[in-house]
ZAMARGU-4260 file (C-alpha; in steps of 0.2 Angstrom, whole numbers, plus 5000, padded with zeros to 4 digits):
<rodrens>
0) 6186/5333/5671 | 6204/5322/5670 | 6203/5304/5664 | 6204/5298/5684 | 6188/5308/5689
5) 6177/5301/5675 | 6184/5283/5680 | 6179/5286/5698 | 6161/5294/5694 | 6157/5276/5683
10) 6165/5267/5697 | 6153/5274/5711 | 6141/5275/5698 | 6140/5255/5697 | 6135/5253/5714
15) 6122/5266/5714 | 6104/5267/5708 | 6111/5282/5698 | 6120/5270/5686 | 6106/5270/5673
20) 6106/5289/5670 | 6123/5291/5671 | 6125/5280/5657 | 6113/5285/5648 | 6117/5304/5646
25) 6135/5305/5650 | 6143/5318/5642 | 6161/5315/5642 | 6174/5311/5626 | 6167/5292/5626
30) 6148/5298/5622 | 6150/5311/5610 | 6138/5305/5596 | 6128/5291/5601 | 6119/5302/5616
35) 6109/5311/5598 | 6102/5295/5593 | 6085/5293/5598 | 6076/5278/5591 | 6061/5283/5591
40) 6061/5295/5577 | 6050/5287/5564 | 6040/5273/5574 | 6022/5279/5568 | 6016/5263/5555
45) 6000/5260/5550 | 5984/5270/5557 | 5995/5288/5558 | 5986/5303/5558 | 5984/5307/5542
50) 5989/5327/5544 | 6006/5323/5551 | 6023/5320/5544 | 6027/5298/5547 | 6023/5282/5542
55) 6042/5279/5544 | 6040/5260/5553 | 6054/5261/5561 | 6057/5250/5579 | 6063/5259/5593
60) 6073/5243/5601 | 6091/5237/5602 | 6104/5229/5590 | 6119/5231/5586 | 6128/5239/5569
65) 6122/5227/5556 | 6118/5213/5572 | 6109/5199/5569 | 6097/5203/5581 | 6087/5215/5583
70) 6077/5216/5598 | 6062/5229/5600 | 6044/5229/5611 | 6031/5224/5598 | 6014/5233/5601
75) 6003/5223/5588 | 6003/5207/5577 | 5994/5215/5561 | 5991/5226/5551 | 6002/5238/5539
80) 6014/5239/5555 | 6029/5229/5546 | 6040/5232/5562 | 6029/5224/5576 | 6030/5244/5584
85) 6018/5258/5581 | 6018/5276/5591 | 6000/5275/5589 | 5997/5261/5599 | 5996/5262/5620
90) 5997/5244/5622 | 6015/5229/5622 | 6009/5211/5618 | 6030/5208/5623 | 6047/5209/5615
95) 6054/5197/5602 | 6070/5196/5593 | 6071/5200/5576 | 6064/5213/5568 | 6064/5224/5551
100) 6064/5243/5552 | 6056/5254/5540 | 6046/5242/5526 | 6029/5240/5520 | 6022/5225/5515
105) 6014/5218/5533 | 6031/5214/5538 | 6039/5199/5545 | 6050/5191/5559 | 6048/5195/5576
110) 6051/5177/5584 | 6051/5172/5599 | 6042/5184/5610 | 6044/5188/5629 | 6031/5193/5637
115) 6034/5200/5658 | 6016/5195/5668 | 6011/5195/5684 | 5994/5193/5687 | 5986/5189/5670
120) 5977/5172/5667 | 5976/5173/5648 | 5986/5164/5635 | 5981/5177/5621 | 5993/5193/5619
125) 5974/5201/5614 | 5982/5212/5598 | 5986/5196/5587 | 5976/5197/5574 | 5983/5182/5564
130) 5978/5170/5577 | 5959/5174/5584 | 5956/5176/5604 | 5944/5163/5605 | 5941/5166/5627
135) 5943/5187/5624 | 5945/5197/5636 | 5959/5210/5638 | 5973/5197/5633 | 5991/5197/5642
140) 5997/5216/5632 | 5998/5229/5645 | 5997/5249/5643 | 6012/5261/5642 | 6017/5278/5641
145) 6029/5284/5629 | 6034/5296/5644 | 6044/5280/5650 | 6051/5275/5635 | 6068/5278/5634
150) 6076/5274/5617 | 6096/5276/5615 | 6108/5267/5603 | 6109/5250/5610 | 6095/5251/5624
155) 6078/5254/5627 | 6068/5252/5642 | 6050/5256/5646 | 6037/5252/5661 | 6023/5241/5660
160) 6008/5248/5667 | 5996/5235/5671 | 6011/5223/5681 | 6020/5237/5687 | 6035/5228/5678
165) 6051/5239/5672 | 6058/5230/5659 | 6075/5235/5650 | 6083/5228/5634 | 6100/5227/5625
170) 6111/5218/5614 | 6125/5209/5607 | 6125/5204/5588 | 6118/5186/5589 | 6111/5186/5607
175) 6097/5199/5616 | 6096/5201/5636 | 6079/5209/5645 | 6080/5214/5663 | 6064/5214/5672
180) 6060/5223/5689 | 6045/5214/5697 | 6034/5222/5709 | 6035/5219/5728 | 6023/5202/5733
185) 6017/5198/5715 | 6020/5180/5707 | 6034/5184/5694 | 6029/5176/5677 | 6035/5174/5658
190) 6027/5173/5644 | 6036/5164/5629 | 6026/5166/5614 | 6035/5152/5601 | 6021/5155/5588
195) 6021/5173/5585 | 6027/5181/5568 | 6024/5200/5563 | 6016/5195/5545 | 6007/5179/5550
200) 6012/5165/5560 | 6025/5152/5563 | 6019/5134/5556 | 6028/5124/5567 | 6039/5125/5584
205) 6050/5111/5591 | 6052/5116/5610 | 6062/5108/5623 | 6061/5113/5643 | 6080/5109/5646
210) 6081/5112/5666 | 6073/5126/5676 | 6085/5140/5669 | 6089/5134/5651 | 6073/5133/5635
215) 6080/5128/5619 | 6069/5126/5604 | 6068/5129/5584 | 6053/5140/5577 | 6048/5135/5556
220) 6041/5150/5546 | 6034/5145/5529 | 6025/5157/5516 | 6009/5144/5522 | 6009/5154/5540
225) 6009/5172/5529 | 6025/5183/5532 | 6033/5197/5519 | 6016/5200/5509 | 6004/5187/5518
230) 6013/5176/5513 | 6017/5180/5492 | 6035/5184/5498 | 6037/5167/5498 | 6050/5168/5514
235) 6055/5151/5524 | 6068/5150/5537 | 6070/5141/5556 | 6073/5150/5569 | 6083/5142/5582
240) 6087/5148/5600 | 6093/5146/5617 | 6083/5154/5632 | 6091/5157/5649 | 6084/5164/5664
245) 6098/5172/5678 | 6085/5165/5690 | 6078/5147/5690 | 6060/5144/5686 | 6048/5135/5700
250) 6037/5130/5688 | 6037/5129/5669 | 6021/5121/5659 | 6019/5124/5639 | 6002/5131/5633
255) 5992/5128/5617 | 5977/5136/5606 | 5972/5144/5626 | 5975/5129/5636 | 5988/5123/5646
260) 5992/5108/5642 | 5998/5092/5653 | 6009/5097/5667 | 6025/5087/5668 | 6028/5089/5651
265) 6047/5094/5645 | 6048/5095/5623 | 6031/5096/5614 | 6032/5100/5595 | 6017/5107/5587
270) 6009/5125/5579 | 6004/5136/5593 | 6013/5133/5607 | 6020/5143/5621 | 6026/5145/5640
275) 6023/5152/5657 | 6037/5150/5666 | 6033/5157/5685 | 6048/5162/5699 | 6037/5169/5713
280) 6040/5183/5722 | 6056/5189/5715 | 6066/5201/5725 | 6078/5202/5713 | 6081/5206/5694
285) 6076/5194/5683 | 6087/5192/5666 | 6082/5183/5651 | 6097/5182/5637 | 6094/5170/5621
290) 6105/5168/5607 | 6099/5163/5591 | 6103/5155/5575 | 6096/5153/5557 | 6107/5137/5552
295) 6102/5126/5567 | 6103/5125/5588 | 6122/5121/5588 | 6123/5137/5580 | 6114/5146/5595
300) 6122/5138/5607 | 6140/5141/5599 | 6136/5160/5597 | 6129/5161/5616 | 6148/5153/5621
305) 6155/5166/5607 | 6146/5181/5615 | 6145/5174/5632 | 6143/5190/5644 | 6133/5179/5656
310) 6119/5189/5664 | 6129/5206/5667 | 6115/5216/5659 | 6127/5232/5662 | 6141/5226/5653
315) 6132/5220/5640 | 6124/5237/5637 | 6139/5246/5641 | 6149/5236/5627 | 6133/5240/5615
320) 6135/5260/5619 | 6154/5258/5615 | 6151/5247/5600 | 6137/5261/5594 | 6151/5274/5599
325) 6166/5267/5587 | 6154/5266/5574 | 6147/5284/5574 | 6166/5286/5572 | 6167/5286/5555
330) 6158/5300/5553 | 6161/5317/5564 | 6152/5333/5559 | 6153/5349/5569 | 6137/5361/5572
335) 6126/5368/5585 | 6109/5363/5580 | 6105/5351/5590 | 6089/5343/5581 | 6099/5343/5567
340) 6112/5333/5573 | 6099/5322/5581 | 6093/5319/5566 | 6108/5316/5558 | 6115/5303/5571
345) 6097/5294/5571 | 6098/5295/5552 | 6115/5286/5553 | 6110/5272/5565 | 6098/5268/5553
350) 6108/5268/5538 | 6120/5256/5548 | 6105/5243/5554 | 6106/5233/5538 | 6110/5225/5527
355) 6113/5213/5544 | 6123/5201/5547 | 6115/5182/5545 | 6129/5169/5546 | 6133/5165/5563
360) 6150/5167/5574 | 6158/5153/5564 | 6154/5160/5546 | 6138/5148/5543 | 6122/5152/5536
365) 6107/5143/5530 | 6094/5148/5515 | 6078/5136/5517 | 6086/5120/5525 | 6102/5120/5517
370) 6116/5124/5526 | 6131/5135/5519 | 6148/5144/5526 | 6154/5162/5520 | 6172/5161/5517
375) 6183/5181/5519 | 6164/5189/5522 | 6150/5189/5532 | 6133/5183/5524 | 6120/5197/5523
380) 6102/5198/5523 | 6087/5210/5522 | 6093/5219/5504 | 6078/5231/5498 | 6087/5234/5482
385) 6074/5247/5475 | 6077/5257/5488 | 6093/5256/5495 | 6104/5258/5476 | 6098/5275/5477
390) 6109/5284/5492 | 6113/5269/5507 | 6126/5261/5492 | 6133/5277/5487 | 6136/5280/5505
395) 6141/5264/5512 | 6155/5265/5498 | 6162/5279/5508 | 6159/5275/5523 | 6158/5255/5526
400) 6166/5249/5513 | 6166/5231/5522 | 6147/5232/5522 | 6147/5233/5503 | 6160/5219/5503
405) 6150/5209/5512 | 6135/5213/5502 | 6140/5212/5486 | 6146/5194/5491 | 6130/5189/5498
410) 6120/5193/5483 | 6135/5183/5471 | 6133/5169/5485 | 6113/5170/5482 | 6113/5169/5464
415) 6127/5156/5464 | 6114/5143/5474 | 6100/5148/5465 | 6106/5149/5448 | 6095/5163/5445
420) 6098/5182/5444 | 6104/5193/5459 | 6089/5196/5471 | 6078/5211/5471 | 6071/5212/5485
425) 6081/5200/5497 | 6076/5192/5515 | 6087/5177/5522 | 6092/5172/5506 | 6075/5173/5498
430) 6070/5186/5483 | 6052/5191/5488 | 6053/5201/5469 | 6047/5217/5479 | 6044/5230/5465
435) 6053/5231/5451 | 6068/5232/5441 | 6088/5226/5442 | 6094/5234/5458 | 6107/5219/5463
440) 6115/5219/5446 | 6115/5241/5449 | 6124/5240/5467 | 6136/5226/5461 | 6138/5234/5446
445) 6143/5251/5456 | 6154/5243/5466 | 6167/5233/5453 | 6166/5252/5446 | 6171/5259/5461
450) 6184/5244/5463 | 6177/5230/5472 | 6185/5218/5465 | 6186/5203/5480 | 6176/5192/5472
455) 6169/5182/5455 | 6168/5193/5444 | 6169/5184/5429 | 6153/5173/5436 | 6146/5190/5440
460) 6144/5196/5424 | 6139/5180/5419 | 6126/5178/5429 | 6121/5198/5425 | 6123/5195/5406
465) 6110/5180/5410 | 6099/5188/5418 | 6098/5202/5405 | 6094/5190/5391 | 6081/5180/5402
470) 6091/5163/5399 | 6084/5147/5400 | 6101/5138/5404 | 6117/5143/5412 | 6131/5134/5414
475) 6121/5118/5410 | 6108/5121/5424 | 6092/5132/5422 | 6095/5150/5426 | 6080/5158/5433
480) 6080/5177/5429 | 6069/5191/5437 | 6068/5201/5420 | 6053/5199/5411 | 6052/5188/5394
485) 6048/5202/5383 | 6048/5202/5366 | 6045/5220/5365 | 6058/5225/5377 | 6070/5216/5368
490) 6067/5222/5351 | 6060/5240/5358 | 6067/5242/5374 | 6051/5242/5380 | 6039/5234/5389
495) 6021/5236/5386 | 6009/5246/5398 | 6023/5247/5411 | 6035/5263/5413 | 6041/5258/5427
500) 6047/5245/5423 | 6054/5250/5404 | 6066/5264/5414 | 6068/5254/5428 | 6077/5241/5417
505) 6087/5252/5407 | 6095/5261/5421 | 6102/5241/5424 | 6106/5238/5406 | 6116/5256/5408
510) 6127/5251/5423 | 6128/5234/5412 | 6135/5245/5399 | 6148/5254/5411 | 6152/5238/5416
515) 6157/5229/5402 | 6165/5244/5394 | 6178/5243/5414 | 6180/5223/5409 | 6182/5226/5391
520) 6169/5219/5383 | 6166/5233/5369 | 6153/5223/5359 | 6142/5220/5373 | 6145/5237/5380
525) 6141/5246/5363 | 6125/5235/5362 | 6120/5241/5379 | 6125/5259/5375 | 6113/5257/5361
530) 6099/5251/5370 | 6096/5265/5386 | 6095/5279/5375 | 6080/5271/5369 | 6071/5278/5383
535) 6069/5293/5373 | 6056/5284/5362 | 6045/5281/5378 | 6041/5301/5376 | 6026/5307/5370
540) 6030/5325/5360 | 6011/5327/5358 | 6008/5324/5376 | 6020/5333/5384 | 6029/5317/5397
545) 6035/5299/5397 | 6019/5289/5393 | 6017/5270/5396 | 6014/5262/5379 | 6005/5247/5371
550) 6011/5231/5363 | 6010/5240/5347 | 6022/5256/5355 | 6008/5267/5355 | 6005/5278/5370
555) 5992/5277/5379 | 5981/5294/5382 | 5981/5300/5397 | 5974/5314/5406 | 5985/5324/5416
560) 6005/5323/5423 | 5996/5313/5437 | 5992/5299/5427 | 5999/5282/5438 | 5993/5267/5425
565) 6010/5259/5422 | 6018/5267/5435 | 6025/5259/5452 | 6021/5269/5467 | 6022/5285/5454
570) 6014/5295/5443 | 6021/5300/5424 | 6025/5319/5435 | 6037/5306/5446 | 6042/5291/5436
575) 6045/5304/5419 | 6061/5311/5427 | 6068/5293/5428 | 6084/5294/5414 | 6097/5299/5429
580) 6110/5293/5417 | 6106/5306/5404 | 6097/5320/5411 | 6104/5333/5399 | 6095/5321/5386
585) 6078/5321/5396 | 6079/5339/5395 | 6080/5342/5377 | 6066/5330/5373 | 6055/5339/5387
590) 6063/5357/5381 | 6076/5368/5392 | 6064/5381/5398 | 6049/5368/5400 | 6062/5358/5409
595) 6066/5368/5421 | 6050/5376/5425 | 6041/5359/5425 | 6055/5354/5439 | 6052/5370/5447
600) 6035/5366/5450 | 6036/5348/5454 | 6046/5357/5467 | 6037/5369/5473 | 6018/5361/5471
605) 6022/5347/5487 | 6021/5347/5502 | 6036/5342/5509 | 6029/5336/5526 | 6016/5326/5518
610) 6015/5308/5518 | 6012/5308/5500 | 6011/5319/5485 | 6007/5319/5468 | 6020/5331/5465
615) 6040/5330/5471 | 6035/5314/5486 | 6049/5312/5499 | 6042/5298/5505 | 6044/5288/5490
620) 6060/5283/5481 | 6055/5285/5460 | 6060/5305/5467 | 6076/5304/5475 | 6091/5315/5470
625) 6080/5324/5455 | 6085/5340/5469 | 6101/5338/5459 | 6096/5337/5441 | 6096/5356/5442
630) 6116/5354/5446 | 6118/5344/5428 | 6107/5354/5421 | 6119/5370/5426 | 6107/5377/5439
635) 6117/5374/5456 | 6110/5386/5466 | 6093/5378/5462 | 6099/5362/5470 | 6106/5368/5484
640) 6088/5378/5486 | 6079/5363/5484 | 6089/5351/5494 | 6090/5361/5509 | 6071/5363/5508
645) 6069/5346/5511 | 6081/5342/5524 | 6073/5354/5535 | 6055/5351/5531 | 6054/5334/5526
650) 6064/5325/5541 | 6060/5329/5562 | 6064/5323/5579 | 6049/5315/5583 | 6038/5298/5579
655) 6033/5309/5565 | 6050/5311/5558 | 6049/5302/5543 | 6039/5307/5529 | 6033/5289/5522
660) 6042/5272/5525 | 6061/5274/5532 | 6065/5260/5517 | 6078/5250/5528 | 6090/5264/5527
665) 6086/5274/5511 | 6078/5289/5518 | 6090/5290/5531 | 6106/5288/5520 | 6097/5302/5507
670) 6097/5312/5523 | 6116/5307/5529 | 6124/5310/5511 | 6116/5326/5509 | 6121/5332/5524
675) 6139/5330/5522 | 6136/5339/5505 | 6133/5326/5490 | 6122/5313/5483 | 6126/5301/5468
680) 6111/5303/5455 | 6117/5289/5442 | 6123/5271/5449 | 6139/5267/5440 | 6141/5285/5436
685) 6156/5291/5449 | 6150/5309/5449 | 6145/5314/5468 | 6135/5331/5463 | 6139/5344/5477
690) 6125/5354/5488 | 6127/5364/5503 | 6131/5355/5518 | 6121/5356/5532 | 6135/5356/5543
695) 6150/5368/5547 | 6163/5354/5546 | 6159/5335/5543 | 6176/5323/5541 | 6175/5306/5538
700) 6189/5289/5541 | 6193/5282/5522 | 6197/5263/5525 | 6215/5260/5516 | 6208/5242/5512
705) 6195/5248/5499 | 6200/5267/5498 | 6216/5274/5490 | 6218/5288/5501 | 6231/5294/5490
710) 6232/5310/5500 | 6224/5308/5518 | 6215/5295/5526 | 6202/5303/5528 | 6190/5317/5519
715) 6183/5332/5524 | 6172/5345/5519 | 6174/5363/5528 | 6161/5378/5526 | 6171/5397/5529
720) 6153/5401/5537 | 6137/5392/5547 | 6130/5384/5530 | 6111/5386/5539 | 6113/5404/5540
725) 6124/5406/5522 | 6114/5393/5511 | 6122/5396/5495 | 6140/5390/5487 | 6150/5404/5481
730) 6167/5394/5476 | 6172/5379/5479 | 6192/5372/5484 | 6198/5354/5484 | 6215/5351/5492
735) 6217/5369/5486 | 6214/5369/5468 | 6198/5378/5462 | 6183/5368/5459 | 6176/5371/5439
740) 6162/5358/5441 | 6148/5353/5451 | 6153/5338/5457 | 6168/5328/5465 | 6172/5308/5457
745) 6171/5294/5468 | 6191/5293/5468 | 6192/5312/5469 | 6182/5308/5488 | 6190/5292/5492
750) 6209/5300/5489 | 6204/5309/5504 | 6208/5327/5508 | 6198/5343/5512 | 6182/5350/5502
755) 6182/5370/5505 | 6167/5379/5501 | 6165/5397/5504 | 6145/5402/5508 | 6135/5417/5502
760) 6118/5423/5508 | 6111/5425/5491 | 6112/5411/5474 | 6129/5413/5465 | 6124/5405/5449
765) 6144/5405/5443 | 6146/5390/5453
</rodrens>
């Protein structure tokens, strides 16, 4: 088809009730990667049957790449479902604007929900279960079917069944549009639920009725109301907004604890407050847009101007789709599996959710109630740093390089205000210390040895060197650290009853190491040197594996390799691998042979569908990228087994497609990088080992701004033969020259060129 014709077909298409479909399943040069993405792969939260492959938490809704909002239908208010949206569920209480994808921990967000109505009387959704239905009844929620659902990259739109109401949803990064289509002769209502929050409850809302078209109004959540943990995340922020309807209202009247309250009334602070706003018999679409803000309501109101689309729900979805489009583009691979490419896409859309964007249009963003402005970056927020150090860095380095510039900012910026060592486990500027370790100190460490260098970063490793030592003081202020005050860990390098913990730590103190050894600090980088190869003394030779030990540095007894005292959602079998920077070393202490055929069994004992396993566990980070200690260990062909394994068995196309908790992007980027034929196993170490890809071709764009690209501008990886029928590397060429090892360096990557790999059927161990 020439350019003109597919100009024509999307003219005609605009004024035709055909648009939607076209849209959404054209085929032509301009949707060549977003039409795999299907947002619904991993949606199953708590409640999942327990046989099948989920538990990912993942939303099905709309954003844009690292937006600010994310927008998404919410099916319950409690429970394990951290996203707001479970599969299992046949019920919407509404849509709301900000969500988290893929994370434990009850959740929290999802402000400011919209809830279409048409004949329902109730001011209850009926599946909060943070705030009790005192009148009962069925509540405002409605039934669906997941046969209407449709779930693309930067849309989503599904049919209410009890109102008859279609309702469509999209996106720009700092404002979200619904479209509704009301029934024929039914009093078109709206629901606006101001005290909703996915792990608790807003404490207090400010609201103001501005005119007959316009809502403004600012939403406080406080650890009092529960949020990330119920409340032990300790996360505060003010949500501010401004809601416009494309039709005007004929009557608006705020609602309270059930009850509508006076009528006339146009502002009303208090904690449970909300609106039905009623248009009548609309014959007509009705579109809602709000743009919101962290920092305050000039901040909405400024972005709403900055993003300003007016009520062209088309356009605005159209410019989402492209947005989605130019992303993707960094990333082209070539195959004809078709669930594996969806899955790959999908896998990719996730990995580029977050770490989103949280400063508004004109660079300012607010932690608690102060207000700052981020100066050459963009402020970042939702950092789940024991995850996400793992593979989404390692691949973001390559891929969105900006993201990491951004990031690594943030978290400086973070620590900076706080005084206090760089977050864990970071939401809206907040550390809720989910799990355990050092992982900001890992990624920023990473990243100056992979030469990010637009920042600090002599206060960097100030505030690292710190943290290490637990400091009191810093810079004449008090330093708050998140490493624990040990007295064993700094004499021993160990902390008592926790191994977890001990290795945890020690894989920071080795990128510590790396980097004071780049900034030339060879005291301190000898010191640390020193201290991570005392995780060998947290082996056990009588018992066979890694064993927590008491303050005394005796170990405790345990009674199999699936002993879990001391380990953090793992077992000894899982956590004992835990030395990625030294795995030659873990194998002597464990023996070469037993080594290899205790990995084989971890291996080959799981279930790789299974939400959990005592064995190798997917769904769980402590296990990532040991596929690859068989490369370092000289083994290759073991890897490239083993890794392949559990692309295919461990990811799918469905609800079910995740394994356990999507990990705001770790799963997915494990996935990603593996598929283009790598993963990192050490932070700060710049070796990518090498598996078979899952694809023919894959080529990605370097970025001249962070990249050398020394030879090309971009980098690509080529297979002689369809690597799902060959699953085995037999040689190995980059930019011509023979590969001797099994691995390519970071520079090697970001110089740019071509990666050749011829394929064999059967292992070739001389690889």
């Amino acid at each position: 088809m020439c350019a003109f014709d597919k100009r024509w077909l999307l003219f005609n298409a605009l004024y035709s009730n055909i648009y939607k479909e076209i849209l959404l399943n054209y085929d032509g040069d301009n949707m060549s990667k977003a039409k795999y993405v299907n947002t619904m792969i991993g949606t199953v939260g708590d409640g999942q049957i327990e046989e099948s492959h989920g538990g990912g938490k993942t939303y099905p809704g709309v954003c844009l790449p690292g937006g600010m909002v994310q927008l998404s239908p919410d099916t319950v208010t409690g429970g394990d479902n951290g996203s707001g949206y479970n599969y299992c569920h046949d019920t919407i209480e509404g849509f709301s604007f900000n969500h988290m994808s893929g994370i434990g921990w009850y959740g929290d967000l999802g402000n400011l929900q919209i809830m279409p109505v048409t004949n329902c009387e109730s001011l209850r959704s009926g599946s909060n279960l943070y705030q009790p239905f005192k009148k009962g009844g069925k509540g405002w929620k409605s039934e669906f079917s997941h046969e209407t659902e449709v779930t693309k990259a930067g849309y989503y739109s599904v049919e209410l069944d009890r109102y008859n109401i279609s309702t469509e949803l999209t996106a720009t990064e700092h404002t979200g549009l619904l479209r509704f289509t009301y029934p024929e002769n039914e009093e078109a209502k709206l629901i606006l639920n101001f005290s909703r929050r996915i792990g608790g409850k807003a404490d207090f809302q400010k609201i103001n009725i501005v005119s007959d078209s316009r809502i403004e109004g600012t939403i406080v959540c406080t650890p009092k109301g529960g949020g990330f943990g119920h409340g032990h995340g300790k996360i505060t922020y003010n949500y501010h907004f401004v809601c416009e309807f494309s039709v005007p209202a004929k009557e608006m009247r705020f609602f309270s604890d059930e009850e509508f309250l006076s009528e006339g009334l146009n502002t009303l602070e208090g904690e449970d407050l909300g609106i039905v706003a009623c248009f009548g018999d609309l014959s007509e679409k009705l579109v809602v847009r709000c743009a919101v803000s962290y920092v305050d309501l000039d901040g909405a109101k400024n972005n709403l101007q900055k993003e300003d689309f007016g009520f062209d729900f088309d356009k605005v979805r159209e410019t989402a789709v492209s947005k989605w489009e130019n992303a993707f583009g960094i990333l082209d691979v070539t195959g004809d599996n078709q669930k594996d490419l969806e899955v790959f896409y999908t896998c990719l859309y996730h990995v580029l959710l977050d770490p989103r964007i949280s400063s508004d249009v004109d660079g300012r963003f607010a932690i608690k109630d102060n207000v700052y402005t981020a100066d050459g970056y963009k402020q970042r927020t939702v950092f789940s740093g024991w995850d996400v150090y793992r593979s989404e860095f390692p691949l973001l380095a390559i891929i969105k390089p900006d993201m990491v510039h951004d990031e690594i900012n943030s978290l400086l910026r973070i620590a900076d205000i706080n005084n206090s060592s760089f977050p864990r486990w970071e939401l809206l500027g907040i550390d809720a210390s989910c799990m355990v370790g050092d992982p900001g100190l890992i990624v920023i460490a990473d990243a100056i040895l992979k030469g990010f260098n637009t920042y600090d970063i002599k206060r960097t490793y100030e505030i690292a060197k710190a943290s290490i030592f637990s400091q009191k003081e810093l810079n004449g202020k008090a330093f708050h650290s998140i490493r624990p005050n040990c007295e064993e860990y700094f004499k021993d390098a160990f902390i008592p009853e926790e191994l977890s913990d001990t290795l945890e730590y020690l894989l920071a103190d080795y990128t510590m190491a790396k980097l004071a050894e780049k900034l030339g600090k060879k005291e301190d980088a000898e010191y640390f040197y020193s201290r991570v190869e005392r995780y060998k003394d947290n082996y056990d030779k009588k018992q066979g594996f890694m064993i927590p030990r008491n303050k005394n540095g005796e170990f405790d007894t345990i009674e199999d390799r699936y002993y879990d005292d001391g380990c953090v959602e793992s077992n000894i079998f899982q956590q004992g691998w835990f030395a990625p920077y030294d795995v030659k070393g873990l194998s002597e202490l464990f023996g070469e042979k037993r080594t290899l055929e205790l990995l084989e069994e971890f291996f080959d004992r799981a279930e790789l569908r299974a939400l959990w396993n005592d064995d190798y566990n997917h769904s769980n980070e402590p296990c990532h990228n040991i596929t690859h200690y068989f490369s370092i260990l000289g083994y290759p062909e073991r890897t490239q087994y083993w890794t392949r394994r559990v692309q295919k068995e461990s990811y799918n196309t469905d609800a079910y497609g995740f394994c356990g908790n999507e990990d705001v992007g770790q799963l997915s980027a494990w996935f990603v990088l593996s598929a283009i034929g790598f993963a990192q196993v050490c932070p700060a170490d710049n070796k990518y080992y090498i598996n078979t890809p899952l694809f023919k071709k894959s080529e990605l764009k370097l970025n001249k701004s962070y990249h050398s690209c020394k030879n090309l501008e971009s980098f690509s990886v080529e297979c002689d033969k369809d690597p799902l029928e060959y699953p085995y590397i037999k040689e190995a060429f980059y930019n011509g020259k023979k590969v001797d090892k099994a691995y390519l360096t970071y520079e090697e990557i970001t110089d740019g060129g071509v990666l050749k790999i011829n394929l064999s059927k059967e292992p070739v161990k001389s690889f």
